[in-house]
Backbone and ligand atoms as CSV (ligand in chain L), in Angstrom:
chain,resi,resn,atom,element,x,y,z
A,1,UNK,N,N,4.658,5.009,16.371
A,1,UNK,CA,C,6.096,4.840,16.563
A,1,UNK,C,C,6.676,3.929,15.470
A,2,UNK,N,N,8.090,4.075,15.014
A,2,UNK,CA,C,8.519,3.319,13.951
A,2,UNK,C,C,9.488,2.659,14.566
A,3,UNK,N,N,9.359,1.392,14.647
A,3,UNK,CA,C,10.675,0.476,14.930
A,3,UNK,C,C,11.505,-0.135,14.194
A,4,UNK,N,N,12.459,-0.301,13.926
A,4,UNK,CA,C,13.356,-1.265,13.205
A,4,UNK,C,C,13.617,-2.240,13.940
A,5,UNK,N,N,13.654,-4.024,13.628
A,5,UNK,CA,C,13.622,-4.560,14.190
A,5,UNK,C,C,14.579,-6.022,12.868
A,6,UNK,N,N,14.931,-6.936,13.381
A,6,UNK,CA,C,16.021,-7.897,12.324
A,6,UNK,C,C,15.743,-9.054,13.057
A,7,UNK,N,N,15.220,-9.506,11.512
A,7,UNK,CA,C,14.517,-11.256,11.594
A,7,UNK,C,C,13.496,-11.191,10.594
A,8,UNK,N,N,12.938,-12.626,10.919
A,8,UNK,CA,C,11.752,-13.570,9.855
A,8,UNK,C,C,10.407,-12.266,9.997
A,9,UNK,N,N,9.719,-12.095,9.108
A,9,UNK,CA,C,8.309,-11.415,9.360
A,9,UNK,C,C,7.131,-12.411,9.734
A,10,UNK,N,N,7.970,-13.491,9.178
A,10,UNK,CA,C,6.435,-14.489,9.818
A,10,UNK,C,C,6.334,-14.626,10.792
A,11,UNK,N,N,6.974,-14.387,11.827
A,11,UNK,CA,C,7.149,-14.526,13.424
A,11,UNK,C,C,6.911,-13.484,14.097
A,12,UNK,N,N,6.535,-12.720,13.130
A,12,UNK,CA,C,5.792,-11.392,14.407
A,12,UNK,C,C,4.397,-11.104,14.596
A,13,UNK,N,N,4.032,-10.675,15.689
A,13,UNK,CA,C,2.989,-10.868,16.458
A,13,UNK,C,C,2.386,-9.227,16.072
A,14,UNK,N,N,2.066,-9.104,14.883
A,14,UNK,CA,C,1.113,-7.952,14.930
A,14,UNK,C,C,0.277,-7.959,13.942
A,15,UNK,N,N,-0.731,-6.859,14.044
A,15,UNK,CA,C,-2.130,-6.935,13.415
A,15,UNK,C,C,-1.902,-7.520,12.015
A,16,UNK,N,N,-1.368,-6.760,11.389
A,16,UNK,CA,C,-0.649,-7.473,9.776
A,16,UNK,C,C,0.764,-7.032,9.749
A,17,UNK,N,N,1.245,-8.064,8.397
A,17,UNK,CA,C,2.726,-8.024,7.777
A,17,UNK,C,C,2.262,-7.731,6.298
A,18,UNK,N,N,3.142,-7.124,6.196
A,18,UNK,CA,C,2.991,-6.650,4.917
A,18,UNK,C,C,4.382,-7.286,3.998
A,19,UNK,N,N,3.756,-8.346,2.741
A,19,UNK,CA,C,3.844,-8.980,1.633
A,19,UNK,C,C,4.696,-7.942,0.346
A,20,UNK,N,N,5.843,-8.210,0.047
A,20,UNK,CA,C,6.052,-7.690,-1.336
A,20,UNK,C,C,6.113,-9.358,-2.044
A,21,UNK,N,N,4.680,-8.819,-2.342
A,21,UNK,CA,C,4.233,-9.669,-3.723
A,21,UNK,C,C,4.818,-9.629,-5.176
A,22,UNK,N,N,4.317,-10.638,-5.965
A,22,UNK,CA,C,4.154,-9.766,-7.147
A,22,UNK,C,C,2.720,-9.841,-7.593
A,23,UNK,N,N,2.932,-9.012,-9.103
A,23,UNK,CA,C,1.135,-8.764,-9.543
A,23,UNK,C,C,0.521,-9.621,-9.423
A,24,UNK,N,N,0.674,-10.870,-9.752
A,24,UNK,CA,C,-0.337,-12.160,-10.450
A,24,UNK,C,C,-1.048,-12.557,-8.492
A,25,UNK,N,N,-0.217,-12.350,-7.669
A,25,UNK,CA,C,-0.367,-12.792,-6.130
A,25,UNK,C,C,-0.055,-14.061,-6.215
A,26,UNK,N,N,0.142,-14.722,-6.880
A,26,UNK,CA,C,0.684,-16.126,-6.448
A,26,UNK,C,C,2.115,-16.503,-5.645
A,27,UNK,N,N,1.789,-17.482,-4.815
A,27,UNK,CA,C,3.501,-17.279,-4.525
A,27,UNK,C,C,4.290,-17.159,-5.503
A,28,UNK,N,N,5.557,-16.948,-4.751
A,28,UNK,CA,C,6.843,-16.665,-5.309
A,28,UNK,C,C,7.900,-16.927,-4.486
A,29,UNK,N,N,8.969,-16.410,-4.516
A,29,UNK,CA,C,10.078,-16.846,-3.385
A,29,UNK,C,C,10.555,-15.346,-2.642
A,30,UNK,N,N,11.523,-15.742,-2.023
A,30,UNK,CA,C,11.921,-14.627,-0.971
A,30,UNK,C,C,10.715,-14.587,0.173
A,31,UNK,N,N,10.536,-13.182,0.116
A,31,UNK,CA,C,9.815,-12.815,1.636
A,31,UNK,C,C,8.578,-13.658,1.606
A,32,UNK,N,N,7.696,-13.678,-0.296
A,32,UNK,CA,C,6.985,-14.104,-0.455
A,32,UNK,C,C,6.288,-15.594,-0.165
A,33,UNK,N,N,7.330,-16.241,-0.478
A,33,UNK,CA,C,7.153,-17.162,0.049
A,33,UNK,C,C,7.839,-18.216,1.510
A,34,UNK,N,N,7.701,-17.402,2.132
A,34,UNK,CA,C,8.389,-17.502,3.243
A,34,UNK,C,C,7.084,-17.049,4.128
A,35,UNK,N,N,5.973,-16.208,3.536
A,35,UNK,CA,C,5.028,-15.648,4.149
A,35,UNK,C,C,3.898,-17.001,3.780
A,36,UNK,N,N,3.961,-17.409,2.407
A,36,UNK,CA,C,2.986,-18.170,2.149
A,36,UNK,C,C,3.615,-19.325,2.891
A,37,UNK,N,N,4.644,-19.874,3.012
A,37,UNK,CA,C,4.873,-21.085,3.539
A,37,UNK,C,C,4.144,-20.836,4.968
A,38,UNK,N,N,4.198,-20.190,5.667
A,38,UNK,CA,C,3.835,-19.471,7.082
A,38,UNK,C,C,2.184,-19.869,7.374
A,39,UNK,N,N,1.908,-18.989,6.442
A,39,UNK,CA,C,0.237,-18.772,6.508
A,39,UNK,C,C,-0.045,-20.298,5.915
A,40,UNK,N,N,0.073,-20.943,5.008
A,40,UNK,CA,C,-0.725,-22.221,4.916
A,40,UNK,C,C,-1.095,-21.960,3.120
A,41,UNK,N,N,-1.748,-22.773,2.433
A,41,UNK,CA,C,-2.186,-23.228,1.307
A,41,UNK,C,C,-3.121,-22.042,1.527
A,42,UNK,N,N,-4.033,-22.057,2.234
A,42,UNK,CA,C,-5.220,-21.109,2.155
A,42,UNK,C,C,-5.058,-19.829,1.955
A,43,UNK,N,N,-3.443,-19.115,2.091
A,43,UNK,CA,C,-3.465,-17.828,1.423
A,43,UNK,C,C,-3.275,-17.732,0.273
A,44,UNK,N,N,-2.558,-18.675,-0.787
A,44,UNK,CA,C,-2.689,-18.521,-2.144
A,44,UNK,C,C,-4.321,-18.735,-2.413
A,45,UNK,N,N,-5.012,-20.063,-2.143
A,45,UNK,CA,C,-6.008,-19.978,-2.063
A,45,UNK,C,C,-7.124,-18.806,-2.166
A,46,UNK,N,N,-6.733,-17.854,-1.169
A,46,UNK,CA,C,-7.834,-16.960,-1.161
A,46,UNK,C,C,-6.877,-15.725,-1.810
A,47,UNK,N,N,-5.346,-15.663,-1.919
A,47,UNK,CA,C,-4.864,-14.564,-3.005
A,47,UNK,C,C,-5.734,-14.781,-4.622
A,48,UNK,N,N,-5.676,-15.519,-4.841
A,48,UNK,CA,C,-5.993,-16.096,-6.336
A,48,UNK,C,C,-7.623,-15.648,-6.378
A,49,UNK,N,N,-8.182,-15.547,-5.425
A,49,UNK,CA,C,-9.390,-14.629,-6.109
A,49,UNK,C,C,-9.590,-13.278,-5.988
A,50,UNK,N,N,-8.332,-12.505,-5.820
A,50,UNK,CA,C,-8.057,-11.310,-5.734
A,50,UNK,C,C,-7.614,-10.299,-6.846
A,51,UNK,N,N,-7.909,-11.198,-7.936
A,51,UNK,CA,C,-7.756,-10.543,-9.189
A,51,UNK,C,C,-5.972,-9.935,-9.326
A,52,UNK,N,N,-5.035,-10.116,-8.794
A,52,UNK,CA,C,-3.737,-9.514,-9.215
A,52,UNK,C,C,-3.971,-8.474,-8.056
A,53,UNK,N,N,-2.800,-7.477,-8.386
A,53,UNK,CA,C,-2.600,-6.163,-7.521
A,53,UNK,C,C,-1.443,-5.542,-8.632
A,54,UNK,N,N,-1.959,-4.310,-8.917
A,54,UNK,CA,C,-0.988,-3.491,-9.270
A,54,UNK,C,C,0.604,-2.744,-8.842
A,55,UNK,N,N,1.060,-2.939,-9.839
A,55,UNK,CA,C,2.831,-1.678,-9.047
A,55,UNK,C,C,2.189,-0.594,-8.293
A,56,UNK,N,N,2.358,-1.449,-6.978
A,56,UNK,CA,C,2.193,0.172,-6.141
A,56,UNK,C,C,1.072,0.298,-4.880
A,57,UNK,N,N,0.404,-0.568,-5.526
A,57,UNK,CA,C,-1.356,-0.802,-5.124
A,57,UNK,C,C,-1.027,-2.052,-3.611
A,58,UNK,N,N,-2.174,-2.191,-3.013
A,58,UNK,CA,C,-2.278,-2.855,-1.565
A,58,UNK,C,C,-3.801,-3.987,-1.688
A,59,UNK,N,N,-3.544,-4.782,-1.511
A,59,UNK,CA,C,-4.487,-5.555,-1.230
A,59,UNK,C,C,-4.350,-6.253,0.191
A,60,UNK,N,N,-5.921,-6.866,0.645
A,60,UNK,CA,C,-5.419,-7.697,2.278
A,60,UNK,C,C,-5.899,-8.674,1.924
A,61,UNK,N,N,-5.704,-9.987,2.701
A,61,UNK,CA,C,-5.790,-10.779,3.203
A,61,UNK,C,C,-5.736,-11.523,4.466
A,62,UNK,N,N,-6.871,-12.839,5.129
A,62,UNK,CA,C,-6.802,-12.796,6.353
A,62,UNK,C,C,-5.243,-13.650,6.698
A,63,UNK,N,N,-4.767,-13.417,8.015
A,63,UNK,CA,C,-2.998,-14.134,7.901
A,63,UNK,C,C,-3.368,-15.902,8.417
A,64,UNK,N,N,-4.502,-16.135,8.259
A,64,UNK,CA,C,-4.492,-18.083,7.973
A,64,UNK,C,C,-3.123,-18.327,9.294
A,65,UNK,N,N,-2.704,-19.217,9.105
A,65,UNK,CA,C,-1.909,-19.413,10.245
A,65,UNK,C,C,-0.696,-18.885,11.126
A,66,UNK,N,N,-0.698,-17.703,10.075
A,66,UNK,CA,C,0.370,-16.664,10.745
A,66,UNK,C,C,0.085,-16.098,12.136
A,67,UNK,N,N,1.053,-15.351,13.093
A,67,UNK,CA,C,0.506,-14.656,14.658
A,67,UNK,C,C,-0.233,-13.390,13.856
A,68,UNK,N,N,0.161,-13.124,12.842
A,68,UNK,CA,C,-0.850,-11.646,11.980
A,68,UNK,C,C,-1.983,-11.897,12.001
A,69,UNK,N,N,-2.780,-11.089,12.120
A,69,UNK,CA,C,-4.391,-11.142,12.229
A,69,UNK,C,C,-5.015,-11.167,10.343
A,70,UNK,N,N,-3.630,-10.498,9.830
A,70,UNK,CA,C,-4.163,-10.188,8.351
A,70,UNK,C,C,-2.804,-10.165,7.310
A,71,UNK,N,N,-2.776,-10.560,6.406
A,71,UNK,CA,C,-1.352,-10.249,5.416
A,71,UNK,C,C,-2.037,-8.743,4.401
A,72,UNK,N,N,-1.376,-7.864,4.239
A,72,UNK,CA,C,-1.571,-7.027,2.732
A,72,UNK,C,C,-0.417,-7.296,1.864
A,73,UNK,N,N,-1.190,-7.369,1.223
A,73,UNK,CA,C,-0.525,-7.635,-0.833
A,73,UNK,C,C,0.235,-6.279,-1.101
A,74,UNK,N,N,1.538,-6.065,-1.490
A,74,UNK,CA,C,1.624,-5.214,-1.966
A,74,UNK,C,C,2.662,-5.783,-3.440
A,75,UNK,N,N,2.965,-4.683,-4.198
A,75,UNK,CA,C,3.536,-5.308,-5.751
A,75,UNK,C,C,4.527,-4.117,-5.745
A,76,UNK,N,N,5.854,-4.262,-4.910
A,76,UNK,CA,C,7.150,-3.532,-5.571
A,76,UNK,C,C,7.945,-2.916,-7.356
A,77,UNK,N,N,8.277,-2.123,-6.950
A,77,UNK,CA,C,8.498,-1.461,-8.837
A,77,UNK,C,C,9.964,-2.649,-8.428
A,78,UNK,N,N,10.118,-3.226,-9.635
A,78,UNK,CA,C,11.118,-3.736,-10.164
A,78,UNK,C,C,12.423,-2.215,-10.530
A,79,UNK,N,N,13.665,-2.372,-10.185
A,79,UNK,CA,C,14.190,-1.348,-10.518
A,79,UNK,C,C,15.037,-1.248,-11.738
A,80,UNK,N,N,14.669,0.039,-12.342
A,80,UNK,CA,C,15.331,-0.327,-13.442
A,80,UNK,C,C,16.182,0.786,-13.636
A,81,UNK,N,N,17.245,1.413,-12.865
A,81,UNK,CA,C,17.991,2.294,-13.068
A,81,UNK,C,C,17.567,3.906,-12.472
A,82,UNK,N,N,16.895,3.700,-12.006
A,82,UNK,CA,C,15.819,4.987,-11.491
A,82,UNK,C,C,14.892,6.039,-12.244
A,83,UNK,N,N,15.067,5.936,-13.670
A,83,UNK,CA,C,14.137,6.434,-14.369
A,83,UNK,C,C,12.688,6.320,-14.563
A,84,UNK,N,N,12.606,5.204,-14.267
A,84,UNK,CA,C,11.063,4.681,-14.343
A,84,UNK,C,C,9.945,4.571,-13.234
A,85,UNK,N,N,9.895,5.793,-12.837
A,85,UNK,CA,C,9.095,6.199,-11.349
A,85,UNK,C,C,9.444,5.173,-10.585
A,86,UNK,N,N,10.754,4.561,-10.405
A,86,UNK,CA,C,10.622,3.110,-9.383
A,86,UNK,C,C,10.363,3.982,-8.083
A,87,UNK,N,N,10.832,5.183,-7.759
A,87,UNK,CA,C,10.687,6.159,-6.080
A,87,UNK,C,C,9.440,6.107,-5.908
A,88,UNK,N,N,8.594,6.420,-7.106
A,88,UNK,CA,C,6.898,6.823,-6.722
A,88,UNK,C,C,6.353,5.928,-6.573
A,89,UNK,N,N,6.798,4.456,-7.344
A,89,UNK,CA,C,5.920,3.424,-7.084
A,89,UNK,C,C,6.511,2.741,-5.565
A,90,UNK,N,N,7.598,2.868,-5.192
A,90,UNK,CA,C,7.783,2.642,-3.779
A,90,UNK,C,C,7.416,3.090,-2.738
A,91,UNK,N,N,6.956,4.492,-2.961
A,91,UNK,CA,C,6.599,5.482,-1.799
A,91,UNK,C,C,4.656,4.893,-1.955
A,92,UNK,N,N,4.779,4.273,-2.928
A,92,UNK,CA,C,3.237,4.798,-3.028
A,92,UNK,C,C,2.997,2.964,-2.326
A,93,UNK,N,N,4.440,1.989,-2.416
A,93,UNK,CA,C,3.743,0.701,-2.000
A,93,UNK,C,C,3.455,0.910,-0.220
A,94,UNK,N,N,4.169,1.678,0.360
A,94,UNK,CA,C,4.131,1.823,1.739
A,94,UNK,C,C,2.529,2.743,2.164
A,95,UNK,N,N,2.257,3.910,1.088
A,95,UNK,CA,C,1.635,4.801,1.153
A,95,UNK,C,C,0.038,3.759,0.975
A,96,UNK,N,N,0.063,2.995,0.124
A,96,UNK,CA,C,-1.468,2.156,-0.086
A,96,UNK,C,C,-1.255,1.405,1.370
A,97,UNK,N,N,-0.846,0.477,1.375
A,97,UNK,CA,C,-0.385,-0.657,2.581
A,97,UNK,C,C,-1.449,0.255,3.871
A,98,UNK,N,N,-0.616,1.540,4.166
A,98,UNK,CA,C,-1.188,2.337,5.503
A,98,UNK,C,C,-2.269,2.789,5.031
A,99,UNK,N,N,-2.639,3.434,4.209
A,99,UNK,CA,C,-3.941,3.517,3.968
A,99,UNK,C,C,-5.085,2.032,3.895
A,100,UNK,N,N,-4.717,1.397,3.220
A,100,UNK,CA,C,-5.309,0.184,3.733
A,100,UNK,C,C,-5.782,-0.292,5.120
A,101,UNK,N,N,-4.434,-0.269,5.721
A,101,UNK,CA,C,-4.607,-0.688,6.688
A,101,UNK,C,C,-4.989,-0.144,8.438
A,102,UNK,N,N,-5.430,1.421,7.722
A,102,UNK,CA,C,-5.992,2.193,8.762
A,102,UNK,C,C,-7.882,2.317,8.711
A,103,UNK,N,N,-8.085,2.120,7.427
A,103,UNK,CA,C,-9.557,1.609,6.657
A,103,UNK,C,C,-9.881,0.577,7.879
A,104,UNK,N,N,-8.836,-0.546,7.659
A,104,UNK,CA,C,-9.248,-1.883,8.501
A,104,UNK,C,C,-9.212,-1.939,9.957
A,105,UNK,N,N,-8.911,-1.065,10.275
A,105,UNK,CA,C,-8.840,-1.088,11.937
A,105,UNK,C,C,-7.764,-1.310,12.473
A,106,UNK,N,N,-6.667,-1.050,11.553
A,106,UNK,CA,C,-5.180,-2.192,12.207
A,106,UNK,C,C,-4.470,-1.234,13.064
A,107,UNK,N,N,-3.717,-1.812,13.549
A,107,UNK,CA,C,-2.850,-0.551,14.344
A,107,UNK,C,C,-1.248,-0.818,14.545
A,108,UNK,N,N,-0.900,-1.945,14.278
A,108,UNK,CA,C,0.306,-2.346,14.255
A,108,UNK,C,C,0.481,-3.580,12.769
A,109,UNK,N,N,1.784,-2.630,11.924
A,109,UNK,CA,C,1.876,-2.869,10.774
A,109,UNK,C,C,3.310,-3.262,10.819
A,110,UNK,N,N,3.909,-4.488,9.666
A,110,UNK,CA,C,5.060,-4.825,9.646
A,110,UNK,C,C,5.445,-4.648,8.531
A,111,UNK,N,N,6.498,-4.209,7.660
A,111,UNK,CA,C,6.951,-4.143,6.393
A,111,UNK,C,C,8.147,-4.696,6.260
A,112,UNK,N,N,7.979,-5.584,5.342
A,112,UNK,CA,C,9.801,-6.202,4.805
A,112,UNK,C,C,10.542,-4.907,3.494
A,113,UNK,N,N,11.985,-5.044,4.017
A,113,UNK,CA,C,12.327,-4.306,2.871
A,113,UNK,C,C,11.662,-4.128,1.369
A,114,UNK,N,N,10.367,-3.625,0.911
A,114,UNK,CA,C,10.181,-3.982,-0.654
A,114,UNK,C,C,10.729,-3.660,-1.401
A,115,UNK,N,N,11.101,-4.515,-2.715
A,115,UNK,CA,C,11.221,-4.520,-4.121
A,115,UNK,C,C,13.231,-4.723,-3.712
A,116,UNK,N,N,13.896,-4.502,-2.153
A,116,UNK,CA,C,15.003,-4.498,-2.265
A,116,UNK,C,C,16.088,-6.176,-2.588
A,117,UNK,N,N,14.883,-7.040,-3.226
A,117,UNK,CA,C,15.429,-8.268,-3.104
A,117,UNK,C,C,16.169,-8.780,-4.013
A,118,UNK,N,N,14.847,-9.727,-4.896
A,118,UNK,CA,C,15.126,-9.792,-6.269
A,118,UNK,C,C,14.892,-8.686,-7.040
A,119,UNK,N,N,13.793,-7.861,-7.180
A,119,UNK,CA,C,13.576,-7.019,-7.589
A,119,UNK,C,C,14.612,-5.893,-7.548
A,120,UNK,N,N,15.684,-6.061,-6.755
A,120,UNK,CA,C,17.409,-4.793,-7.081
A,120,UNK,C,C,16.864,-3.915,-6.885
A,121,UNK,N,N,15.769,-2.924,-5.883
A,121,UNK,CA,C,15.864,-1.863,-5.395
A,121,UNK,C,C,17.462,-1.284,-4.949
A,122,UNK,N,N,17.876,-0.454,-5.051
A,122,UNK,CA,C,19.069,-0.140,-3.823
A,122,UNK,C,C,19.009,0.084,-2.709
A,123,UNK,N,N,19.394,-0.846,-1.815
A,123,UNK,CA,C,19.151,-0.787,-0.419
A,123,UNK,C,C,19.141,0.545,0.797
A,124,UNK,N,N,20.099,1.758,0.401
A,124,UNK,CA,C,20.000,2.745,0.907
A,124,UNK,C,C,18.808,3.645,0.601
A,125,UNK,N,N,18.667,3.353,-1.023
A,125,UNK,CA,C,17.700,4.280,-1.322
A,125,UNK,C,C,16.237,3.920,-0.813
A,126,UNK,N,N,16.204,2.787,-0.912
A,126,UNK,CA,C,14.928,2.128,-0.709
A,126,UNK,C,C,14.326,2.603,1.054
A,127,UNK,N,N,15.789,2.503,1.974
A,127,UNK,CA,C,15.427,2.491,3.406
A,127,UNK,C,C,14.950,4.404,3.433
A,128,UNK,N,N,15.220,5.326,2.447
A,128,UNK,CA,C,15.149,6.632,2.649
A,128,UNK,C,C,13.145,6.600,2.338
A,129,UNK,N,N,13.333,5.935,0.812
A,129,UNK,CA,C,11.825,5.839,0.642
A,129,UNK,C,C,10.703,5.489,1.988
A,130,UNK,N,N,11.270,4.173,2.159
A,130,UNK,CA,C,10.404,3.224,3.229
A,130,UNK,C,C,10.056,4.705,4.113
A,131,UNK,N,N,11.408,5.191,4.744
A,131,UNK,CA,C,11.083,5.420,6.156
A,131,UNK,C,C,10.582,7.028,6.011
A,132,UNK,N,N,10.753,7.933,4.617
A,132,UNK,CA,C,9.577,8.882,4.677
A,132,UNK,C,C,8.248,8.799,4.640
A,133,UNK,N,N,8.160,7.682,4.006
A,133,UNK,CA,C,6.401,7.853,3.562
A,133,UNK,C,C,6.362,7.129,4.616
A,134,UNK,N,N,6.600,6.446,5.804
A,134,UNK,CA,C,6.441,5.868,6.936
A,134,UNK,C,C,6.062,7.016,8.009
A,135,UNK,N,N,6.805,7.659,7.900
A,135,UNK,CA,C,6.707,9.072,9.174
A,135,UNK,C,C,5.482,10.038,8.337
A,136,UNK,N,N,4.762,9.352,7.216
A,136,UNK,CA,C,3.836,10.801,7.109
A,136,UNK,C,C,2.595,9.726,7.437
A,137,UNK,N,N,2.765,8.304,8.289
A,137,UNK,CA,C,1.153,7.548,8.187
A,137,UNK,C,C,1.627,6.880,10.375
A,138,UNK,N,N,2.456,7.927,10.317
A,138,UNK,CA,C,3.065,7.249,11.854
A,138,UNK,C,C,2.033,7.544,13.101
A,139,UNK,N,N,1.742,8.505,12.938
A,139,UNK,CA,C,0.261,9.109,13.499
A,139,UNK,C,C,-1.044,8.268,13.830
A,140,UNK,N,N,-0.887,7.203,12.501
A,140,UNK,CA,C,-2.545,6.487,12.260
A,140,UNK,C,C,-2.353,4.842,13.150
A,141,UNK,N,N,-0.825,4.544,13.698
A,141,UNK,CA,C,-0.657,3.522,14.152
A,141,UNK,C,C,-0.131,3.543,15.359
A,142,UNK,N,N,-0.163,2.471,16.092
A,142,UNK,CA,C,0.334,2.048,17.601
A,142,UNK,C,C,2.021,1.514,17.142
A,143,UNK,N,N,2.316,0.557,16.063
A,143,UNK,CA,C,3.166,0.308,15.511
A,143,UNK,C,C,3.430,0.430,14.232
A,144,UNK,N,N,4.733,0.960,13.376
A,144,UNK,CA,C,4.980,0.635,12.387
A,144,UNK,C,C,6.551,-0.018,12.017
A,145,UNK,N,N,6.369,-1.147,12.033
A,145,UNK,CA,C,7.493,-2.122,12.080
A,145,UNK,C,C,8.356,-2.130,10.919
A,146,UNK,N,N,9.751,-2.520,11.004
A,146,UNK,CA,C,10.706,-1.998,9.563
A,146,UNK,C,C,11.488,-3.492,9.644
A,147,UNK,N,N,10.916,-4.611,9.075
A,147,UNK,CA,C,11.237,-5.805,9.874
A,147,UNK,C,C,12.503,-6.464,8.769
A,148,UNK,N,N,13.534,-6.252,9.226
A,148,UNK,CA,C,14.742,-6.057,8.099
A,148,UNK,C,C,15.646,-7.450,8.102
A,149,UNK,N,N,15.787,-7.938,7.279
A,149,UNK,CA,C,16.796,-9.651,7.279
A,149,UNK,C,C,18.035,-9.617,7.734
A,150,UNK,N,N,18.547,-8.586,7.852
A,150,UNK,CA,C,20.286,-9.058,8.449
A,150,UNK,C,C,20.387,-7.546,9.029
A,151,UNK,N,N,21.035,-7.397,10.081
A,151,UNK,CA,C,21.695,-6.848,10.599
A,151,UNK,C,C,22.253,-4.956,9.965
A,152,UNK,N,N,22.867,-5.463,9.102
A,152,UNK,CA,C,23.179,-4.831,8.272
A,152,UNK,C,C,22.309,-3.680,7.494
A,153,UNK,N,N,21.222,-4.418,7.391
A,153,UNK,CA,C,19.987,-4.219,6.385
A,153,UNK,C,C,19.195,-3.174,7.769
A,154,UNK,N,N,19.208,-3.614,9.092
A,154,UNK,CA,C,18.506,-2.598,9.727
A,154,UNK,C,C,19.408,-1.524,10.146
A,155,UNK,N,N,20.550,-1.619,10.349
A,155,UNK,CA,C,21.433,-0.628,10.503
A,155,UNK,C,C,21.463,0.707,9.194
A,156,UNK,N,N,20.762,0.340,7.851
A,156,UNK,CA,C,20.621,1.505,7.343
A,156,UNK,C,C,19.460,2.358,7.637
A,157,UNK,N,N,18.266,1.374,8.055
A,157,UNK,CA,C,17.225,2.324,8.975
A,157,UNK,C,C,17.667,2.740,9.971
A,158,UNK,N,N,18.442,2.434,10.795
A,158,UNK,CA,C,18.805,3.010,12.233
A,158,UNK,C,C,19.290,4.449,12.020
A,159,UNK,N,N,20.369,4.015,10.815
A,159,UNK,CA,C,21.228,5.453,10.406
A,159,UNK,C,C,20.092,6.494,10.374
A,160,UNK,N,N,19.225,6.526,9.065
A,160,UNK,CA,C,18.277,7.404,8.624
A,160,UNK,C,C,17.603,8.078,9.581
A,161,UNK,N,N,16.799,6.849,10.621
A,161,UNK,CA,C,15.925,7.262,11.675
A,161,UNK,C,C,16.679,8.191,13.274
A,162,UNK,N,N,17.812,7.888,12.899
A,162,UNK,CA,C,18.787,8.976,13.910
A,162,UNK,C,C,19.220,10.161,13.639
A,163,UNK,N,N,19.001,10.682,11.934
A,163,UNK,CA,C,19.216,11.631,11.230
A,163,UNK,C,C,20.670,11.446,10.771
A,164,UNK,N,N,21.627,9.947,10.748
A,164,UNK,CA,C,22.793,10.014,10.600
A,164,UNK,C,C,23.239,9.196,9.133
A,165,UNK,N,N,21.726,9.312,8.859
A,165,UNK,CA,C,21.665,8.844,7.443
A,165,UNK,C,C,22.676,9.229,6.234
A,166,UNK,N,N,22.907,8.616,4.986
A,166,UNK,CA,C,23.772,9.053,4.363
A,166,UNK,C,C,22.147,9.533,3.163
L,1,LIG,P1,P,11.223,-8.131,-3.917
L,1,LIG,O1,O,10.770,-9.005,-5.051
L,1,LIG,O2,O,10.189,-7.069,-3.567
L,1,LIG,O3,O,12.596,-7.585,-4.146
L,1,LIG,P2,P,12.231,-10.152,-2.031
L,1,LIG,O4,O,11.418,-11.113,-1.251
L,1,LIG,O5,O,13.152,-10.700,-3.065
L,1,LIG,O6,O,11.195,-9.100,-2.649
L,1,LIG,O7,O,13.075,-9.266,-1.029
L,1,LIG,C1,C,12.561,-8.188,-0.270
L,1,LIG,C2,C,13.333,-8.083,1.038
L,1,LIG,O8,O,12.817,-9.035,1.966
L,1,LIG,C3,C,14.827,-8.353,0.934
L,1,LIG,O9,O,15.525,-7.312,1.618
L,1,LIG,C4,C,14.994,-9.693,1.649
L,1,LIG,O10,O,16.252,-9.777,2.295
L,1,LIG,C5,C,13.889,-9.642,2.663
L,1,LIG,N1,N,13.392,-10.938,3.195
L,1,LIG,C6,C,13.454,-12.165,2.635
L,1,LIG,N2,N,12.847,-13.084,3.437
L,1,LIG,C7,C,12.398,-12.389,4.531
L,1,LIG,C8,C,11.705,-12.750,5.727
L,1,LIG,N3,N,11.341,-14.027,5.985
L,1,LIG,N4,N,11.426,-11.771,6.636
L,1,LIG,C9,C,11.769,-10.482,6.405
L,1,LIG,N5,N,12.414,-10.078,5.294
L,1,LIG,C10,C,12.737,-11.013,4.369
């Protein structure tokens, strides 16, 4: 099942949340570090021997003091006008994440808007990406969470997921 839901990701209570990182994995700000502030010192800690993560690509980690059992790494396309596979590397950050995280046993997954932050995804387009490649891994989970910062921001998943999408 896919929920949309509006608030903090560090405060939710499921198997993992899923991180738009960037490559290097070190903190950063936004979701990022809002996740590392959460989890404790010990997730940069144990990010940093994770060698980076690629545009697109999924890495895990355990969630240290978060209610998550586990964080995954993922690395959003920076957008640059839409020419530059930013769609494929978005479809493909949701698409690793669930694959990942069906490997691991998880069953309830949280995703923050990726790459729609700093990184200037466009927010409509981004919620069309998220929530297809979401409905082709919906099958492999108990939850798949769409855990959105304002109001606003989940109301364009709501649209989509009602078919009243633009
Ligand atoms: P990116 O670099 O991938 O653009 P950002 O962290 O800048 O990542 O933003 C990604 C999205 O996460 C934005 O829509 C932002 O509003 C949202 N966000 C920021 N903090 C949180 C949080 N604590 N919980 C959920 N979403 C958040």
């Amino acid at each position: 099942m896919i929920e949309v839901v509006v608030g903090d990701i560090t405060e939710l209570a499921v198997d993992a949340i899923v991180n738009a990182a960037n490559a290097s994995l070190m903190p950063g700000g936004g979701v990022d570090g809002a996740i590392h502030r959460a989890a404790g010192l010990e997730l940069a800690q144990y990010t940093a021997t994770l060698g980076g993560c690629e545009t697109g690509e999924a890495k895990i980690a355990p969630g240290f003091n978060l209610k998550a059992r586990h964080v995954l790494l993922t690395v959003g396309p920076i957008w640059r006008g839409g020419e530059e596979k930013e769609e494929a590397l978005l479809a493909s950050c949701y698409d690793s994440c669930c694959r990942l995280a069906k490997q691991e046993g998880i069953r309830s997954l949280a995703f923050p808007a990726i790459s729609t932050g700093v990184y200037g995804y466009p927010k409509v387009e981004a919620a069309r990406v998220a929530l297809e490649a979401l409905r082709r891994h919906e099958a492999d989970f108990d939850r798949l969470v769409c855990c959105c910062f304002s109001e606003q921001d989940a109301e364009l998943y709501r649209k989509r997921l009602s078919g009243t999408g633009v």
